[in-house]
N, C-alpha and C positions, 0 to 999 in steps of 0.2 A: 421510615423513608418511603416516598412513592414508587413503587411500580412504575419500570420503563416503559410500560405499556401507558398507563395515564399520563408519564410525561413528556410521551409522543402526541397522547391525541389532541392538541391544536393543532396538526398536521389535518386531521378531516375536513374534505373541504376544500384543502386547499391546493394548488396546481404546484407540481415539483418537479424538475429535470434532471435527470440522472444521468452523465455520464460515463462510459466505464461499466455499465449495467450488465456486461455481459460476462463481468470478468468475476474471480471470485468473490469479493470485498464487495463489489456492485451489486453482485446477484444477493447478498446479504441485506445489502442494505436496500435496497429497492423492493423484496419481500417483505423489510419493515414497515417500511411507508406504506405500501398497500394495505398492512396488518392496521394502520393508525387513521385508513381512512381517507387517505391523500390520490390526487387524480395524478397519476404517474405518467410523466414522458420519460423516451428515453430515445437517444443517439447510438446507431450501433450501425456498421459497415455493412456491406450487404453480405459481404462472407461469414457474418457472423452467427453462430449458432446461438441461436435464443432460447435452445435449452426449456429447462420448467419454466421458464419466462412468457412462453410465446400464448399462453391461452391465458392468461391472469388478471387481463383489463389494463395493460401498459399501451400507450399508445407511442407508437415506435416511427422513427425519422430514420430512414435508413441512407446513409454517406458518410462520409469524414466528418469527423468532431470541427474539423480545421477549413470545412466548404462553409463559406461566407451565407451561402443562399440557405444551404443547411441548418447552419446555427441562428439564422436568424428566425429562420419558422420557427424551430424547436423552442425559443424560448419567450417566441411571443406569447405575452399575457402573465408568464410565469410568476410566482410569490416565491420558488426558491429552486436554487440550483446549486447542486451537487456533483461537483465537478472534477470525477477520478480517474481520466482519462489517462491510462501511460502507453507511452509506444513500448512494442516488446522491444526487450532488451537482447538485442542478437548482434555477435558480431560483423556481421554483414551492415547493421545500420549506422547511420550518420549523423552528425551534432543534428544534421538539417533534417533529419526524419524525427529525431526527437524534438526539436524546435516548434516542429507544425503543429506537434501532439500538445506537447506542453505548457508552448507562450502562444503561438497562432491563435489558437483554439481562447485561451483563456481573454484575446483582445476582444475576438468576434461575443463571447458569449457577453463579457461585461460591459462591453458597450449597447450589446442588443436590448437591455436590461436596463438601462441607467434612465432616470424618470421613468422607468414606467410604473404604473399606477399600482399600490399595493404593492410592489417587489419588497422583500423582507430581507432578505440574505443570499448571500452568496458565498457557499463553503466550500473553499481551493481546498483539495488534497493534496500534500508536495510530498516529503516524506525525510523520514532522520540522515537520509546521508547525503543532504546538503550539509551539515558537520562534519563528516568524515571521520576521518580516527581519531578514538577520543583515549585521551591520554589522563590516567589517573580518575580524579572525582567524577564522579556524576557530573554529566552535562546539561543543563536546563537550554530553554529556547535563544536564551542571550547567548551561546555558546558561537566561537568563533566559526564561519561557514570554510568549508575545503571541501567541497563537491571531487568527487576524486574520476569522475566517468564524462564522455556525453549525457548518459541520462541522469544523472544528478547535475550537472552543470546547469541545463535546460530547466529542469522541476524548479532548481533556487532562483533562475530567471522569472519563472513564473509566476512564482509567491509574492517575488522582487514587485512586477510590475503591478500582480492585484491592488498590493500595500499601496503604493506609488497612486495609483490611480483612485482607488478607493477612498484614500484622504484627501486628495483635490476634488475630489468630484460628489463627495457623498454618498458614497454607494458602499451599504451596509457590507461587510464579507468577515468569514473566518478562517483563518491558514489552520489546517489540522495537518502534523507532521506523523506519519506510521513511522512505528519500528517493523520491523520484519511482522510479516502476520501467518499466523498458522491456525490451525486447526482443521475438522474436516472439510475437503474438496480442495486445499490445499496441494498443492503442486511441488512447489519450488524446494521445499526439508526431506521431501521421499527418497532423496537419494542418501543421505544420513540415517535415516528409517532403516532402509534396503541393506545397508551396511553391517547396519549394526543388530540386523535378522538374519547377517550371514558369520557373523561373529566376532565382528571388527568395526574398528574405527580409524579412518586413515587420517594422517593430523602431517599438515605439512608444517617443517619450521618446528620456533623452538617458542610462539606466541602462545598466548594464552585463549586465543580464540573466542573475547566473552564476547557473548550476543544478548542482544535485549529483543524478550518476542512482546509481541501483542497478540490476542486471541479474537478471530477474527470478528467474534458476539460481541466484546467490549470494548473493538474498536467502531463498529457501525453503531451501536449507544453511541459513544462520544460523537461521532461523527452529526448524527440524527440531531442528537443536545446540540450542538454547534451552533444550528441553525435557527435556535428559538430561545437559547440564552441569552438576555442582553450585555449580561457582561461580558460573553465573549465576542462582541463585534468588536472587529480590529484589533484582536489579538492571534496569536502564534500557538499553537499547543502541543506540545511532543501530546501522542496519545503511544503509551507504552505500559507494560505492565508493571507491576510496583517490586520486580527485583530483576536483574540481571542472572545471565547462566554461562557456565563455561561450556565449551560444545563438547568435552568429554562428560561433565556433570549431565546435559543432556544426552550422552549415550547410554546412560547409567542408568536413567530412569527408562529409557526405550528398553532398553534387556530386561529389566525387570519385568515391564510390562507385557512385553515378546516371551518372558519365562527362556531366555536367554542368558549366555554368556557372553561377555564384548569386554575385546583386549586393543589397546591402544596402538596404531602402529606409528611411529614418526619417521618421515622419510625428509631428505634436506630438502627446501624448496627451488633452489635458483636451479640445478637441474629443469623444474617444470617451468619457471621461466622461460628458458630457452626453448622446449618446447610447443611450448606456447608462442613464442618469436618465430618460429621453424615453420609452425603450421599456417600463422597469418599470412606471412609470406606465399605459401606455397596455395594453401586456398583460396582465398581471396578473389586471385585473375581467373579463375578454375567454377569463381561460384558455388563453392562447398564450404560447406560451415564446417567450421575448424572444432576437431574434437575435444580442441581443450583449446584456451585463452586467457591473458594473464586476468581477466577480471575475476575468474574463475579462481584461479591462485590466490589473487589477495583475499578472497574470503576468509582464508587461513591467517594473515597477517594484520586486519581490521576489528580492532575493539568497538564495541559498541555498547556504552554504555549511560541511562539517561533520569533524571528526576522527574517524575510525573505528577509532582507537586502541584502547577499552575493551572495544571487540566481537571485535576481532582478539585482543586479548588472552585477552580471559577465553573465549572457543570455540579460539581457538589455531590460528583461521582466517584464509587469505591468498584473499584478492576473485578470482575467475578472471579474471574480464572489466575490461579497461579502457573509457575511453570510445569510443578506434578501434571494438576487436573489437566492442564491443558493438553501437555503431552500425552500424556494417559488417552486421553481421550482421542487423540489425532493417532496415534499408532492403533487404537481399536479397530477406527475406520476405515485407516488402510489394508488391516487385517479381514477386514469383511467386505469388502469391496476387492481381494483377491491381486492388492497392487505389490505384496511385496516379494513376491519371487519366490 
């Protein structure tokens, strides 16, 4: 089989927008494209820390994904756009702050784009919890939607309208759906990390807590194939890795890795319910972000589990990382980069 490097480089050459470039998954993936030869734009706010980004030959539009006048420079002339813009996910925000990120943003850019000369692709990133909980089998992308937040309600709008729009109008796109993504520079699993380097793992409930990751190398592959495979125009693709993990099985391999002991604690949930009810209330009018939240809760009480069958298929792509290597690898990092306490 080819090298993802060779079967990037039709990317040389050619003009690509990136979205989200500043985030983790973005900075990945936009380091690819560069690696393959492609003339990079990219959308990023002006608060944005552009990071190893800022001297690399990206040419940068600085505003909202979601300014009309914004998106339309950015993606003038473009041959492709990759498009993984999320609003942070804070309780403080609103369906309508995640709206602008989400659908706004995705009308201005595919409209900006449509006839124009040479455009190729356009690959929406939305992500696996427009399913929500998934009960039982493996979920493939037919799998019934139950967005459970604002920002999953918004993301499956999003997809919603590319699809919608893209078949009436002809304009090539590919939905790529993440599972949870980890590995190094990874943010969001340090706190399970931290945990379980202090020799524990707190488990709310009486759930099985399975998660499905994706590693953040083999999702910017799928992501990159998305956009030059013709069989995936107008298709859906969980990108996920090819097993599921329960989050004690992944504490298990952290200890290991940490040369650790980690002991499971279970405490009831609806306690944290409440306060989590106590705190929105009370923060809120106050302008404080509330130290805990029930979104935060159900992490404990949402299954996540998915076949990555269609993605493997139709890119003709095998996952590098399993759950070991990947973990392994992401607790190293954390561990040399001084994050875990």
């Amino acid at each position: 089989m080819q090298s993802i490097e060779t079967r990037l480089a039709p990317y040389r050459g050619r003009t690509v927008l990136v979205t989200g470039a500043t985030g983790f998954t973005g900075r990945v993936l936009t380091h690819k494209l560069l690696a393959a030869g492609a003339d990079v734009r990219a959308i990023a706010r002006s608060s944005s820390d552009l990071g190893d980004l800022a001297d690399v030959g990206v040419t940068w539009f600085r505003g909202d994904v979601f300014d009309p006048e914004v998106a339309q420079r950015a993606a003038d002339g473009v041959h492709f756009i990759f498009h993984l813009a999320a609003a942070f996910r804070e309780e403080k925000s609103t369906d309508d702050d995640f709206r602008k990120v989400h659908l706004d943003s995705t009308r201005l850019l595919a409209k900006a784009v449509l006839g124009g000369e040479g455009f190729e692709c356009f690959v929406h990133v939305s992500t696996v919890g427009v399913h929500g909980h998934i009960e039982g089998a493996l979920a493939d992308e037919d799998h019934r939607f139950s967005p459970g937040d604002g920002y999953q309600r918004t993301k499956l709008e999003g997809e919603q309208w590319i699809k919608a729009f893209g078949d009436e109008n002809g304009l090539p796109y590919t939905i790529v759906r993440p599972a949870p993504i980890f590995g190094p520079g990874d943010m969001r699993l340090l706190k399970i990390f931290r945990m379980v380097n202090k020799g524990y793992l707190l488990m709310l409930g009486r759930g099985r807590g399975m998660y499905h990751l994706v590693h953040v190398d083999d999702l910017t592959n799928t992501i990159a194939l998305a956009g030059l495979v013709p069989g995936a125009r107008g298709q859906a693709l969980i990108s996920a890795g090819d097993e599921p993990i329960s989050i004690e099985d992944m504490s298990r391999i952290i200890a290991r890795a940490l040369g650790r002991k980690v002991r499971t604690v279970r405490l009831p949930i609806q306690p944290f319910y409440w306060a989590a009810d106590i705190c929105s209330v009370v923060c809120k009018p106050l302008g404080i972000a509330p130290p805990i939240y029930r979104r935060r809760v159900d992490f404990y009480t949402k299954d996540r589990q998915f076949d990555n069958g269609r993605i493997r298929r139709c890119l003709e792509y095998e996952f590098g990382y399993d759950n070991e290597k990947g973990i392994v690898e992401t607790a190293n990092w954390y561990r040399e980069q001084g994050l875990l306490g």
